[in-house]
C-alpha positions as CSV (number, residue, x, y, z in Angstrom):
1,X,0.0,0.0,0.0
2,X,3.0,2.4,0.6
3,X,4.4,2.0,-2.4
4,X,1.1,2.4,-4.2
5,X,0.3,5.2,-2.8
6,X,4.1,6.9,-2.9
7,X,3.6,6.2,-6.7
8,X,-0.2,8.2,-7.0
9,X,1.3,11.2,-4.9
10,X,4.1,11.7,-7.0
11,X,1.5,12.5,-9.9
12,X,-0.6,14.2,-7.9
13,X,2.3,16.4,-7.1
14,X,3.0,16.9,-10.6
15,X,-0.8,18.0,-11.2
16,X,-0.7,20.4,-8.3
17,X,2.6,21.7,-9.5
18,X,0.9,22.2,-12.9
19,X,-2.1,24.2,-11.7
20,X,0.0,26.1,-10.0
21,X,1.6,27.0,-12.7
22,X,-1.6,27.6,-14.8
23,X,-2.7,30.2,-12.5
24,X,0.7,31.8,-12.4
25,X,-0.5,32.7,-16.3
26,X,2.0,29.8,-17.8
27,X,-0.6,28.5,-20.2
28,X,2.1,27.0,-22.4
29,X,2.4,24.6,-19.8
30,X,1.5,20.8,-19.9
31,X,1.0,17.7,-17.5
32,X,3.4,14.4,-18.7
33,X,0.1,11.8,-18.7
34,X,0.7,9.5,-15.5
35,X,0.3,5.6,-15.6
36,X,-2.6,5.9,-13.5
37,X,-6.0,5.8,-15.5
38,X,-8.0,8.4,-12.9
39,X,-5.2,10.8,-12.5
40,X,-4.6,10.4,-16.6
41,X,-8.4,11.7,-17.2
42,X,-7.3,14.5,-14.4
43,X,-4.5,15.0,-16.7
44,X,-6.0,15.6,-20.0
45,X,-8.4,18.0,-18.2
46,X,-5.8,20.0,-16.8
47,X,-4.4,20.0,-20.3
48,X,-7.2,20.9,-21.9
49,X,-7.8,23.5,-19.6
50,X,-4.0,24.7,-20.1
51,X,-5.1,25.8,-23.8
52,X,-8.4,27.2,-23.5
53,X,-6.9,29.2,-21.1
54,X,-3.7,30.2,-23.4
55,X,-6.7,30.7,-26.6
56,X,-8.7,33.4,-23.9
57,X,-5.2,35.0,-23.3
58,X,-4.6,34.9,-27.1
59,X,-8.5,36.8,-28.0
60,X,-8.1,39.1,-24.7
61,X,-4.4,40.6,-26.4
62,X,-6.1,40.7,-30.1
63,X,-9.1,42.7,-28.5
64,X,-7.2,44.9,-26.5
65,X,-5.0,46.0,-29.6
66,X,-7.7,46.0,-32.0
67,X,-9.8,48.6,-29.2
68,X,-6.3,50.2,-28.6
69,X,-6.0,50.8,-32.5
70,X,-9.7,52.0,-32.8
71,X,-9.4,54.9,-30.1
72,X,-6.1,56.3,-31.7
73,X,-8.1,56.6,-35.0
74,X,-10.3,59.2,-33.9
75,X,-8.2,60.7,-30.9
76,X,-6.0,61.5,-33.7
77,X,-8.4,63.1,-35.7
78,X,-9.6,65.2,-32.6
């Protein structure tokens, strides 16, 4: 049971670590799939979370320049 459960903490650890790191803002970031079937679904969900996350960051910058770019056009003008 010890070594069992020595085996499921060490990819539990490398979940939390990843989460962590997903709400540092490191979206490029990506969980190593572990042997374990349960924590391997947890995985891919973390995973998949990882890039919608990174896709929001990329439409948040695009929207912010595209507004940025649409005020300069008629603050110029002014």
């Amino acid at each position: 049971a010890l070594v069992m459960s020595s085996r499921s903490l060490r990819g539990l650890d490398r979940l939390r670590a990843s989460a962590r790191g997903l709400a540092a803002g490191n979206y490029d970031e990506r969980v190593v799939r572990p042997a374990e079937p349960e924590l391997a679904d947890f995985a891919d969900d973390i995973n998949h979370l990882a890039a919608t996350l990174a896709q929001t960051e990329q439409r948040r910058a695009a929207i912010i320049g595209d507004v940025a770019h649409e005020m300069r056009t008629p603050l110029t003008t002014l």
